[in-house]
Chimera marker file (.cmm) of the C-alpha trace (Angstrom):
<marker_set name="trace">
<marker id="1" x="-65.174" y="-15.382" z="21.304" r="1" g="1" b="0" radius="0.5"/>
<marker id="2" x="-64.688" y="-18.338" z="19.244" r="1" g="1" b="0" radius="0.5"/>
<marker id="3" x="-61.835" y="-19.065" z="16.829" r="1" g="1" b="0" radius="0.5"/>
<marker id="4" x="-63.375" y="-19.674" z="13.204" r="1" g="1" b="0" radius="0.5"/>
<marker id="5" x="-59.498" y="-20.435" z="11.736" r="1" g="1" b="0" radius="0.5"/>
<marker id="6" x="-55.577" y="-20.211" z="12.780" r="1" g="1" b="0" radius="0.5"/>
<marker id="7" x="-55.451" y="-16.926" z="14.012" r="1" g="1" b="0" radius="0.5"/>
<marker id="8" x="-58.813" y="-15.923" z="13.280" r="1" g="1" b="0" radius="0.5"/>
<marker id="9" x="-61.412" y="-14.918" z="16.357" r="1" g="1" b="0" radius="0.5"/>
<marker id="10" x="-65.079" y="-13.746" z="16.028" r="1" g="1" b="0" radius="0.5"/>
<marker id="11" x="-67.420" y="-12.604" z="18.755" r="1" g="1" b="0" radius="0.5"/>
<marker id="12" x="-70.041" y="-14.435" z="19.176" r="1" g="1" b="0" radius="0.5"/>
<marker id="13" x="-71.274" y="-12.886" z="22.505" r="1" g="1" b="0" radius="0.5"/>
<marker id="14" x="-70.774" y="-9.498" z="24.227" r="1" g="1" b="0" radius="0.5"/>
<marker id="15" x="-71.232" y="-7.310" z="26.982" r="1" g="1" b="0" radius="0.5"/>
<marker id="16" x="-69.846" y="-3.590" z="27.594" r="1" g="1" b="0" radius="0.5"/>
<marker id="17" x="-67.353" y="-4.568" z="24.680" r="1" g="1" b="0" radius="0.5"/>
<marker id="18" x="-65.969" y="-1.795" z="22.698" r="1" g="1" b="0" radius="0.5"/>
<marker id="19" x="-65.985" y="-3.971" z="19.322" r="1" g="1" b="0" radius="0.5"/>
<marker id="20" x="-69.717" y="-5.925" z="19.518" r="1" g="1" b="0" radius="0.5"/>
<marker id="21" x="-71.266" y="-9.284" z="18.450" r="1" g="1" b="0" radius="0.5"/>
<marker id="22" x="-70.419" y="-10.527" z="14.920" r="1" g="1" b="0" radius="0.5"/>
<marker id="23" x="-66.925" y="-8.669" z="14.810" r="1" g="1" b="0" radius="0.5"/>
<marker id="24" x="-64.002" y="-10.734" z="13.519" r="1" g="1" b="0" radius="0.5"/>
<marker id="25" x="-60.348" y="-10.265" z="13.594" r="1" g="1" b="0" radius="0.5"/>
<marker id="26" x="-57.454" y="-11.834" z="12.880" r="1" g="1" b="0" radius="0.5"/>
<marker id="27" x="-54.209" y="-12.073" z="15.720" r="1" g="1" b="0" radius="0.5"/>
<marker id="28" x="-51.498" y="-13.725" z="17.032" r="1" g="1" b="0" radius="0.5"/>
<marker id="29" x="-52.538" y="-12.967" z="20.828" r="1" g="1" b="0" radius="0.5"/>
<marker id="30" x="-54.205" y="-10.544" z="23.974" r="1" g="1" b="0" radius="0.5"/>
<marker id="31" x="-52.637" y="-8.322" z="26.117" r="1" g="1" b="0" radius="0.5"/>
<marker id="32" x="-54.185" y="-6.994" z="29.489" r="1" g="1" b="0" radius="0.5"/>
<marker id="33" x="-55.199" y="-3.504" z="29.086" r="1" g="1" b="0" radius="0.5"/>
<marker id="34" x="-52.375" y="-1.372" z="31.475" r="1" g="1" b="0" radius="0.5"/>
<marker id="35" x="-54.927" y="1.086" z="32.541" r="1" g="1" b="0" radius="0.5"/>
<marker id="36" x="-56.102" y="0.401" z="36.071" r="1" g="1" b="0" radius="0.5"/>
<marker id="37" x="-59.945" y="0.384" z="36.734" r="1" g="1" b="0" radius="0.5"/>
<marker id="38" x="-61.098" y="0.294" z="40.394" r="1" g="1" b="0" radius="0.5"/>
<marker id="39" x="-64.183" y="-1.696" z="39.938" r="1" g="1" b="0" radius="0.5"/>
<marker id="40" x="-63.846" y="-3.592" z="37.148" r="1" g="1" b="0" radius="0.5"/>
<marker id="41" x="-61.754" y="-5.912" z="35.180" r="1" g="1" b="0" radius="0.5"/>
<marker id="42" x="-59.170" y="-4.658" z="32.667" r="1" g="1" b="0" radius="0.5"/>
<marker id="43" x="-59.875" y="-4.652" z="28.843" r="1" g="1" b="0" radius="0.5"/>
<marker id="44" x="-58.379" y="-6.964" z="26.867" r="1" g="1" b="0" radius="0.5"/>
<marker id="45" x="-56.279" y="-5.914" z="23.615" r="1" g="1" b="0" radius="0.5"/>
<marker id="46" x="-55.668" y="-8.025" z="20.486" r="1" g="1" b="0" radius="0.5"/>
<marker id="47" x="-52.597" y="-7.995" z="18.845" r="1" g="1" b="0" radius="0.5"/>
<marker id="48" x="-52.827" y="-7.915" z="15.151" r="1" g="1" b="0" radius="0.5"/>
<marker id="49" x="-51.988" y="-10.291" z="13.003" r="1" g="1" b="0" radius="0.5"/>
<marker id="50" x="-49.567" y="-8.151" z="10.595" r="1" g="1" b="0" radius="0.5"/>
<marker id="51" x="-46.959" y="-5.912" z="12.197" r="1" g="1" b="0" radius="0.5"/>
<marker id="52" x="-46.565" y="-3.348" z="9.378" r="1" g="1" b="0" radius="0.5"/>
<marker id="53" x="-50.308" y="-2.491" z="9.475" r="1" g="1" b="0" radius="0.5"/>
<marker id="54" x="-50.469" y="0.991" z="7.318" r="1" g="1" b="0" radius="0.5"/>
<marker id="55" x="-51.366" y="4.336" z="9.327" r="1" g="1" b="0" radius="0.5"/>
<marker id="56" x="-50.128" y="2.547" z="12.596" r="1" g="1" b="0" radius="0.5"/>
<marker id="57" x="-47.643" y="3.724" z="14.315" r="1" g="1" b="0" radius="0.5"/>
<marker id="58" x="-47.485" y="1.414" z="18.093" r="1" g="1" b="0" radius="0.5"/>
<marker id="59" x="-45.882" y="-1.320" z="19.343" r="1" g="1" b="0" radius="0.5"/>
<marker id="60" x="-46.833" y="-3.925" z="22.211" r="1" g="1" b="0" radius="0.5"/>
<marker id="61" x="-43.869" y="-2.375" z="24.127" r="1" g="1" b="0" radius="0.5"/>
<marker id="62" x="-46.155" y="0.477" z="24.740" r="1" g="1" b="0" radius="0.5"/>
<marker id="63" x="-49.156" y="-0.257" z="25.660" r="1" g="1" b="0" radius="0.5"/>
<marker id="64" x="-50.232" y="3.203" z="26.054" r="1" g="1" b="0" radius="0.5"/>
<marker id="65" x="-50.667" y="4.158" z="22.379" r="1" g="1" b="0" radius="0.5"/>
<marker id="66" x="-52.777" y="1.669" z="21.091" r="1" g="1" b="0" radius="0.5"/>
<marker id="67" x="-55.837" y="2.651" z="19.247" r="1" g="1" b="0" radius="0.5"/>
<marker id="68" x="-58.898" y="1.435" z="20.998" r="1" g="1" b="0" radius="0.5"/>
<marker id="69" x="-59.772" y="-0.025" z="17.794" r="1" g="1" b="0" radius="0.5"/>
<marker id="70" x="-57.737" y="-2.989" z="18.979" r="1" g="1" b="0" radius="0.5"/>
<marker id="71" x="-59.626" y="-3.673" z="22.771" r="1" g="1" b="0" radius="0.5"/>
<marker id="72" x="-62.209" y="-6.392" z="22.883" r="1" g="1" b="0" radius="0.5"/>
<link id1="1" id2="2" r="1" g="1" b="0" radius="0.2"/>
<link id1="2" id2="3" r="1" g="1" b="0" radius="0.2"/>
<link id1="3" id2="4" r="1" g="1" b="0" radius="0.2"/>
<link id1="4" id2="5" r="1" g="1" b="0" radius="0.2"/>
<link id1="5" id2="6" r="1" g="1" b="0" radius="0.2"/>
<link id1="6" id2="7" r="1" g="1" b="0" radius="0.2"/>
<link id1="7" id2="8" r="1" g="1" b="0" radius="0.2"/>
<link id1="8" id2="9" r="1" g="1" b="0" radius="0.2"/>
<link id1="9" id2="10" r="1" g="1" b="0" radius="0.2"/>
<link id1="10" id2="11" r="1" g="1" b="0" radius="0.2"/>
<link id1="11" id2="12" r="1" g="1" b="0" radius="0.2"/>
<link id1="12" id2="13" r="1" g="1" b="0" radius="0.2"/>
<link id1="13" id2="14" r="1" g="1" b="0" radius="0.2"/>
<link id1="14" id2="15" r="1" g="1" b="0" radius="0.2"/>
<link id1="15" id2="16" r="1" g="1" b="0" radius="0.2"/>
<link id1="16" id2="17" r="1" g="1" b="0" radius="0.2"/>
<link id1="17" id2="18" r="1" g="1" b="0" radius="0.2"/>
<link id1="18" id2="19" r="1" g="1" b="0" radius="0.2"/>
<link id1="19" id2="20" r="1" g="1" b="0" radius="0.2"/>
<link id1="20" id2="21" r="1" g="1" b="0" radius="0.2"/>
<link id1="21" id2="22" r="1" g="1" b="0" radius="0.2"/>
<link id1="22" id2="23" r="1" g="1" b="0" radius="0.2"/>
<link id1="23" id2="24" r="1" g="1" b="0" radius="0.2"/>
<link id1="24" id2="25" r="1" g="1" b="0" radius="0.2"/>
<link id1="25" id2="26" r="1" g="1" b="0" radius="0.2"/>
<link id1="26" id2="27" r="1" g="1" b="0" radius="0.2"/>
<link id1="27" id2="28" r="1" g="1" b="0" radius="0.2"/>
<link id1="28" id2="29" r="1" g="1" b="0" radius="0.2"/>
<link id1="29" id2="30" r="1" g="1" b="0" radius="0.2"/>
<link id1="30" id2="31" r="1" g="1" b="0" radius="0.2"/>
<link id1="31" id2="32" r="1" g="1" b="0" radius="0.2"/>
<link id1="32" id2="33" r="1" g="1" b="0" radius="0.2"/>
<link id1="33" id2="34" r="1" g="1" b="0" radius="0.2"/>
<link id1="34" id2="35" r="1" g="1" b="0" radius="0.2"/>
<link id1="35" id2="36" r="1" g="1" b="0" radius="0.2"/>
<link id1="36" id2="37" r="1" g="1" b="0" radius="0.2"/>
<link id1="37" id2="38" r="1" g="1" b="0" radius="0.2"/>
<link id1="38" id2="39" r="1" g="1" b="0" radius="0.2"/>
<link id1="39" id2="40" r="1" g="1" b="0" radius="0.2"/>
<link id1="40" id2="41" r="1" g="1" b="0" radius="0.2"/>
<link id1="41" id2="42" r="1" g="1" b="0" radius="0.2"/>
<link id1="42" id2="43" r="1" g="1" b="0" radius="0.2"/>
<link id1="43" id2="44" r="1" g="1" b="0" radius="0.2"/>
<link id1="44" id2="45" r="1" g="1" b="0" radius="0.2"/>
<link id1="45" id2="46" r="1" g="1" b="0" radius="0.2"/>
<link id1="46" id2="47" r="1" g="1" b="0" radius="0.2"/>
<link id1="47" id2="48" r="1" g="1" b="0" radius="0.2"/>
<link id1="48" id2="49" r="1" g="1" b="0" radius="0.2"/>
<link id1="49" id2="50" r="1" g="1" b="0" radius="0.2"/>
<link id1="50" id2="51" r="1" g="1" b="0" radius="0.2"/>
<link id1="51" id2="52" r="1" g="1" b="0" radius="0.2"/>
<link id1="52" id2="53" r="1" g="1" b="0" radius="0.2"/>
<link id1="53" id2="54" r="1" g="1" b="0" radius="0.2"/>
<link id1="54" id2="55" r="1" g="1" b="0" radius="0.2"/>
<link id1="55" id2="56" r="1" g="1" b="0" radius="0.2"/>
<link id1="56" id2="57" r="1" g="1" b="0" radius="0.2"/>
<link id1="57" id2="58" r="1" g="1" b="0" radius="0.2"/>
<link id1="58" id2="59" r="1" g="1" b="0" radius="0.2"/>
<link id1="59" id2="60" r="1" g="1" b="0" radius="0.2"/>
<link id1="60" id2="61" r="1" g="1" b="0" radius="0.2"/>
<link id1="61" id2="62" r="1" g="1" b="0" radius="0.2"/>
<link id1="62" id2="63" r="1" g="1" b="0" radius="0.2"/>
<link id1="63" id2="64" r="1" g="1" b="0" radius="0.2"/>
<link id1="64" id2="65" r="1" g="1" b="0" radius="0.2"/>
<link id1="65" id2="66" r="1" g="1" b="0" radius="0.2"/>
<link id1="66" id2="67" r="1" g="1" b="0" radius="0.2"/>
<link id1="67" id2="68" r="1" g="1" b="0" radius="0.2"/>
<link id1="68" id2="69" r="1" g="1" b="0" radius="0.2"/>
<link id1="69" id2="70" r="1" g="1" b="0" radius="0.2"/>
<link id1="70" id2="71" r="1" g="1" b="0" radius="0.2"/>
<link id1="71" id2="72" r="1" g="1" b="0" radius="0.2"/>
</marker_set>
């Protein structure tokens, strides 16, 4: 990833990512995925930038809800 302004990311290079090359979000920080995977590292989430983001409905206090939208 590379960070193109304040809270601003893009990815410039990717490998068994769910979002690919060329995406770009805005947020204000990543969380480690809580899922457990035995032979592999965990996904990394990003945390929006806005917390009243219409149509979603979870918070960082459970991390089981997110939308995989929101995993690198």
């Amino acid at each position: 990833m590379r960070c193109i302004g304040e809270y601003e990311f893009a990815i410039i290079e990717e490998k068994n990512m769910y979002n690919k090359k060329g995406f770009t979000f805005l947020t204000t920080g990543f969380h480690l995925s809580p899922e457990k995977k035995e032979f592999s590292f965990p996904d990394i989430i990003f945390e929006p930038f806005y917390d009243d983001l219409e149509d979603e409905h979870w918070t960082l206090s459970d991390l089981t809800t997110i939308p995989k939208k929101y995993y690198l």
